[in-house]
Structures are given as C-alpha cells and as structure tokens.
C-alpha positions as CSV (number, residue, x, y, z in Angstrom):
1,X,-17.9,41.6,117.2
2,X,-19.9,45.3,116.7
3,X,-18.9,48.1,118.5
4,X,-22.1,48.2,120.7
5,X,-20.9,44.6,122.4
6,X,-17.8,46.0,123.0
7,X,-19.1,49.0,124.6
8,X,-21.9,46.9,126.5
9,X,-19.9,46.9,129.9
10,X,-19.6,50.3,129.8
11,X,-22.9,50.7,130.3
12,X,-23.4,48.4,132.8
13,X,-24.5,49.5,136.6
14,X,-21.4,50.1,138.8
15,X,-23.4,51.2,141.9
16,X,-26.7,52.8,142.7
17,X,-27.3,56.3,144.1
18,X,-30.6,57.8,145.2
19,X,-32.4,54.6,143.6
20,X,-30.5,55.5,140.0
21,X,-28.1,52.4,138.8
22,X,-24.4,54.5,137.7
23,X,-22.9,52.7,134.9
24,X,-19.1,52.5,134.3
25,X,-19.3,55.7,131.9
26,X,-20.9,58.4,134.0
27,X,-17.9,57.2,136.8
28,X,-15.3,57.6,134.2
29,X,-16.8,60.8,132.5
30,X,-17.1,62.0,136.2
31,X,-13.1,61.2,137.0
32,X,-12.0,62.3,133.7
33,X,-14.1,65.5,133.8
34,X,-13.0,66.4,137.2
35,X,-9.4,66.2,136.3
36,X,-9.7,68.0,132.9
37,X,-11.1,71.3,134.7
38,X,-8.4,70.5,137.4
39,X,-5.7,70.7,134.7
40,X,-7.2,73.8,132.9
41,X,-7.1,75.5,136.2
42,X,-3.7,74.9,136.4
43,X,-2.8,75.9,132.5
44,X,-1.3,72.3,132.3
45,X,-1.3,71.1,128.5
46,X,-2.5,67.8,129.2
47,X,-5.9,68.7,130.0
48,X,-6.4,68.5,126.5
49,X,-6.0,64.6,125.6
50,X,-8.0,63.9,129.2
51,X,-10.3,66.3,128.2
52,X,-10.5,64.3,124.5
53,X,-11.0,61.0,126.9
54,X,-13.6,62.2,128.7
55,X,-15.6,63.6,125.9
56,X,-15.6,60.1,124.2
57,X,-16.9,59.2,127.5
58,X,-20.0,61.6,127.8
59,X,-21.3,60.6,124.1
60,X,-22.1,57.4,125.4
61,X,-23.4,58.5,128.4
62,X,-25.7,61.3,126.4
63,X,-26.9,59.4,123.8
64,X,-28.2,56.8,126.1
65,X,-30.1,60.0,128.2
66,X,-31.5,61.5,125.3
67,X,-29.2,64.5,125.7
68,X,-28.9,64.4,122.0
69,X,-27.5,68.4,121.5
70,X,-24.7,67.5,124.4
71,X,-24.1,64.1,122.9
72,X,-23.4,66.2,119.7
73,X,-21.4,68.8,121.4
74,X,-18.6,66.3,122.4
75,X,-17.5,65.7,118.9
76,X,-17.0,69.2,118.3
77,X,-15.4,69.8,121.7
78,X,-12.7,67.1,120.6
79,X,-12.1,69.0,117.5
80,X,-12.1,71.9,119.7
81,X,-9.6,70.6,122.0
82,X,-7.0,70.1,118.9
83,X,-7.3,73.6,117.9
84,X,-6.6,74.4,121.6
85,X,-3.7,72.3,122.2
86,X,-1.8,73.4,119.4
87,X,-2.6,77.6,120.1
88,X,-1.8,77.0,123.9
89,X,2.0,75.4,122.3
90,X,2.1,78.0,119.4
91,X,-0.1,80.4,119.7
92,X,2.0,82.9,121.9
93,X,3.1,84.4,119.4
94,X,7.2,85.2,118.1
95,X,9.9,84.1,120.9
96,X,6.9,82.6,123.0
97,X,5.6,79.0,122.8
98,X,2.9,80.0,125.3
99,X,-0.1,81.3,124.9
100,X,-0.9,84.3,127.7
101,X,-3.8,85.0,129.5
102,X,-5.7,88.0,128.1
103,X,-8.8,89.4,128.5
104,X,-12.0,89.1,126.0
105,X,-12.1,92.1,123.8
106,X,-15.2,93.9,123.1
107,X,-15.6,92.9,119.3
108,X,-14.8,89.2,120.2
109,X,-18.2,89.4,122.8
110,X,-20.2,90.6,120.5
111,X,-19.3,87.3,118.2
112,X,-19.4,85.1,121.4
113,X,-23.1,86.5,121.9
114,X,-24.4,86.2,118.3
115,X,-22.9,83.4,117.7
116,X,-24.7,81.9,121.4
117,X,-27.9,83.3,120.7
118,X,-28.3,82.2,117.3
119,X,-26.9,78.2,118.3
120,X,-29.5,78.2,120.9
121,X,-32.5,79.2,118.5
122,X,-31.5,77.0,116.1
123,X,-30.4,73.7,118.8
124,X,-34.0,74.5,120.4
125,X,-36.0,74.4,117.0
126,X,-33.6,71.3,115.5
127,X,-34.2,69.4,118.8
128,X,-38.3,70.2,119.3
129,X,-39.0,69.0,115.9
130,X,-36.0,65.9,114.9
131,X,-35.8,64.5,118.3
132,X,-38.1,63.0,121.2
133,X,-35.7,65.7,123.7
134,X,-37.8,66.9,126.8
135,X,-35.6,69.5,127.2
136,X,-34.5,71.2,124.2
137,X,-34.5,74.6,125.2
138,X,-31.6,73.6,128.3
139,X,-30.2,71.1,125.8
140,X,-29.3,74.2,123.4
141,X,-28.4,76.7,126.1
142,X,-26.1,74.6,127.8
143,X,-24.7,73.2,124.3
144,X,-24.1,77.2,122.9
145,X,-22.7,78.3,126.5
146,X,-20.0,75.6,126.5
147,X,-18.8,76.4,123.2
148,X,-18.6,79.9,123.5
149,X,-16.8,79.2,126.7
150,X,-14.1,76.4,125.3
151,X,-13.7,78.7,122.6
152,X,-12.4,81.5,125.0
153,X,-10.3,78.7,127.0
154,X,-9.1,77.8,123.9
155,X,-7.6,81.4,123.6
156,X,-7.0,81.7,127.1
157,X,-9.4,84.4,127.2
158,X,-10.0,85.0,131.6
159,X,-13.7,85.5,130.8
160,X,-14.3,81.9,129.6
161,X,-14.8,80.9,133.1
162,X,-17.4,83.2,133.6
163,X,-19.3,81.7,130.8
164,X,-18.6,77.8,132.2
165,X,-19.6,78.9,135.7
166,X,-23.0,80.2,134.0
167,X,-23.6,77.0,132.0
168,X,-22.6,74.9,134.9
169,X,-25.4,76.4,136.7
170,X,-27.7,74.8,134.0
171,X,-26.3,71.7,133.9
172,X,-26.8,71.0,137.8
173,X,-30.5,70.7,137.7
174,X,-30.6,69.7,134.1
175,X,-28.8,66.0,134.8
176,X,-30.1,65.5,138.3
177,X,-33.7,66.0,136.2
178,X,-32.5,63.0,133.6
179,X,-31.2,61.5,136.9
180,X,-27.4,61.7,136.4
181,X,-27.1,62.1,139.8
182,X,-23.1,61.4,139.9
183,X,-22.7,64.0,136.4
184,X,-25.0,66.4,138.4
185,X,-22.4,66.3,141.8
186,X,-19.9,66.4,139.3
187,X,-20.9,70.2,137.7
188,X,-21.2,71.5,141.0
189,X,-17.7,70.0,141.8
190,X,-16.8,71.9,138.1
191,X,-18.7,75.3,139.4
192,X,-15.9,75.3,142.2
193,X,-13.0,74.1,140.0
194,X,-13.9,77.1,137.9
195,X,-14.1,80.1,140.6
196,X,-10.6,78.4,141.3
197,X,-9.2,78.2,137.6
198,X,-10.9,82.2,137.5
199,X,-8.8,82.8,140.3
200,X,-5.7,81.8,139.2
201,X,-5.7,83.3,135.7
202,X,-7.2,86.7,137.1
203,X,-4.1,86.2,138.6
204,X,-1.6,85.4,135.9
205,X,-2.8,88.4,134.1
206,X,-2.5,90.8,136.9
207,X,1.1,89.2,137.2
208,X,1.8,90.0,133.4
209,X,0.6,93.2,133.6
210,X,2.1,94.3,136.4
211,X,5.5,92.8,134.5
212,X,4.8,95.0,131.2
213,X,4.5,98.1,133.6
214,X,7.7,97.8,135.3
215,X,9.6,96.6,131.9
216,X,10.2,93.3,132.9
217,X,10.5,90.7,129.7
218,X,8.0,88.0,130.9
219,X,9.5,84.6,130.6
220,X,7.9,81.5,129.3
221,X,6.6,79.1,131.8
222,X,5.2,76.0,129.6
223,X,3.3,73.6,132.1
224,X,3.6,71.0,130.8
C-alpha cells in the first residue's frame, strides 16, 4: 500500500463552503492550527507537538494548492519547533527551567531583517523560475515573515507577534485567493489569537520587570 493511498481520505471533501469542497486536512490543519496559537498564547509547552501535528497537516494541504515555498516551510517549522521546545524547558538559564519573556534586542533585528529580506529575494526568484507558483512574491514573504517570527517565539522574544500579526495579514487574502476559504477564516481567527498572546506576554514582562525592580526573586512557573 504507498503512502499516497493512505493519505487519499485525507484529501477527500468533508463539506463545501462558498462553492469550494474542504477536505479532511484543511479541517484538521484549521483545529490543530487554532489550538497551537491558543497554547503559545498561554506559554503552555504543548503547543509544540500540536504545532508539529498540524504542520504535517498543512504540507498536504500546500502541496496540493501549489503553495510550494509554505509547503516547504512546514518541514523546517517542525525542526523549528524541537529547537523551541527544548529552549522554552532549558533555555532559562542556571536555577530556571523556563525560558522568560524578553524583548528583541537591536542586533538580533538587524539579523531578523537581513536574514527576511534576503529569504524573500531568493523564495521569489527560486519559485518564478523552478515552480508553476502564481504567487511567488506572497509565497516568499509570507514563508520569510513566519520564520523570523517562530524564531523569536522560539526565544520568547514579545516582538514575534508583531511579526505573525504582519504575515497573517498576507496570508488572509493569499488562501482565500487559492480558495482555502476555511485556512483563510482560520488566519484571521490567528490575527486575534495573536493581539491576545501580545497581550499577555507584554504582560509577563511588565510583571518580571516590575519583580527585578523591587528585588523580588521571580519564581518558575513551567506551564506545562
């Protein structure tokens, strides 16, 4: 039996919306997704593995849209999302096994913008020329924004969501365009998962800071 029989039902319609059939994978990348952000949000250590899950997910569903630089992307989002389980468990540093919320320093955005610009050049050239894309330039762009931003959730750096919210605004029009109508609901559901997961760290780090100024040893709170 080859792995594309097995994965056949996966792709099979599970309801239509707007005229568009939804397979099985856009409703299980859209679950997964929704409650990966929720968990990130919450600096809950098991966003990671459902985060893994629903990357898996969104190959499938990628590949089949010709989304070929996002398709990509997952596979080094799950690599990603090993390096950021284990620093989020050991990357607090001596006497901590949490990693804190801190703030993105100036030399680290000048290598989160190099880096960005340079992916998207090269995504955009890679994908006009070796692919049959119709999007290449939103394909890159969104592709280099999420990695700069998992990078900087990976670090638990309070900026990261700023650079989600900005590739979720991408992403909206870009899958309702390759009519991923539930995926396309699902970013805008992300957009507002992020203001919330802003929130709450802007708040952690006010919390910490406010602790260092009055002396007060902050205490490990693992959610896990």
């Amino acid at each position: 039996m080859s792995l594309a029989h097995i994965l056949e039902p996966l792709q099979q319609p599970l309801f239509t919306l707007l005229d568009t059939p939804v397979s099985w994978t856009e409703v299980l990348g859209f679950g997964s997704g929704a409650l990966c952000v929720w968990l990130v949000a919450r600096q809950h250590l098991a966003n990671w593995p459902i985060g893994i899950a629903n990357n898996l997910f969104f190959i499938l569903l990628f590949t089949q849209s010709g989304l070929y630089a996002d398709a990509g992307l997952q596979f080094v989002f799950i690599a990603l999302a090993a390096y950021g389980w284990w620093t989020w468990t050991h990357g607090g540093g001596p006497g901590s096994d949490t990693l804190p919320v801190r703030r993105t320093s100036r030399t680290e955005w000048i290598w989160l913008l190099a880096a960005g610009a340079v992916a998207t050049l090269a995504l955009t050239l890679l994908l006009d020329r070796a692919t049959d894309s119709t999007v290449p330039f939103w394909d890159a762009l969104t592709t280099a924004l999420s990695l700069t931003a998992t990078y900087g959730q990976c670090r638990k750096r309070l900026e990261s969501w700023w650079l989600w919210i900005a590739a979720d605004v991408v992403y909206v029009p870009l899958y309702a365009y390759k009519e991923l109508y539930l995926t396309s609901l699902l970013y805008v559901g992300f957009m507002t998962l992020c203001v919330v997961g802003l929130l709450g760290w802007r708040r952690d780090l006010a919390t910490a800071a406010a602790a260092d100024a009055d002396g007060v040893p902050r205490t490990s709170e693992a959610r896990a």
